[in-house]
Phi, psi and omega in degrees: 000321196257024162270315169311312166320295183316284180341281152273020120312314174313307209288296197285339161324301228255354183292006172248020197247166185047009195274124181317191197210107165215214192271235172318299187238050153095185179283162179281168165303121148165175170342079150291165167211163158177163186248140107297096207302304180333291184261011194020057192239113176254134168266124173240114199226104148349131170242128136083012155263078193287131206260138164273149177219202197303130158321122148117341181264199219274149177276093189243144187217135175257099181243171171249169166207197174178117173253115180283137129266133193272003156258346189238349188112185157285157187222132163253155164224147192246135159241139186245124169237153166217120185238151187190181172294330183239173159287144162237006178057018177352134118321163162241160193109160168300110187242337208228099172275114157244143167255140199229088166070011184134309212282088167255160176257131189247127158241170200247128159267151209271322160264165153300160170243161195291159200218062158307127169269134165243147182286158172103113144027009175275127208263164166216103230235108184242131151251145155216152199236139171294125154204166195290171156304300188300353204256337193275317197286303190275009176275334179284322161317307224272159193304314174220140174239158177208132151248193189212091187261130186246134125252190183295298202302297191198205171199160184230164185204140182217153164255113219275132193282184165307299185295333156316318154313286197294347188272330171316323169288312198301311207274303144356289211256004198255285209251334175251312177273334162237169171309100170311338190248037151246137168317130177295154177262136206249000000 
């Protein structure tokens, strides 16, 4: 339990380490990866699959990730980020509410999530929930997703499009259904 702990205590330090440098709203989608030599853990996370809303409202992006460990294995993981002018206060704890086709799901995150002032007066809130591959499969699966993101403050709810849904498949199949550190097969 408490290598799991470590792990996610890891995801969320670093979930702000390698993100490329852009403007009001970040960099486009795609693939970080790095290693920590140290703890011999290599990590790989979905950036910037920003679920849209209203103009002018809060900026939420749904990624996935997968931290190999030489004590757990691969470990999946969901980042709920939400950037906006306020706090909205993630809980650790069921914070990320999904209707999966109808079907809901609650996940928990096991910490507080990180909590960044960004400039021009904008804040940033990354929570992370533990979860399984099939638990990864079926949000990618399913037809329609509408999530719930809650805080102390208020919650924002958004419906996750198509290309969200397909980059979560992509990254699925990318990250999750084979080893990323196996050789292309020729």
């Amino acid at each position: 339990m408490r290598s799991l702990m470590l792990v996610v205590a890891m995801a969320v330090s670093l979930s702000g380490c390698a993100a490329k440098a852009g403007g009001l709203f970040g960099t486009l989608y795609h693939v970080d990866s790095w290693h920590d030599e140290f703890e011999s853990r290599t990590t790989y996370r979905m950036r910037n699959n920003v679920v849209p809303g209203d103009f002018g409202s809060a900026r939420i992006s749904i990624d996935a990730g997968r931290i190999d460990s030489p004590e757990l294995g691969a470990v999946f993981t969901v980042f709920a980020t939400y950037q906006s002018s306020e706090w909205i206060f993630i809980n650790s704890g069921e914070s990320l509410s999904l209707l999966l086709d109808g079907e809901l799901l609650r996940l928990t995150a096991p910490t507080n999530p990180r909590r960044d002032v960004l400039d021009g007066g904008r804040v940033r809130e990354i929570a992370t929930y533990l979860v399984s591959a099939d638990i990864l499969r079926q949000i990618a699966t399913a037809t329609e997703v509408k999530m719930k993101l809650s805080g102390s403050r208020y919650y924002v709810e958004r419906t996750l499009t198509p290309e969200n849904i397909q980059r979560l498949r992509g990254f699925i199949a990318e990250y999750v259904d084979k080893d990323p550190t196996a050789a292309p097969q020729t």
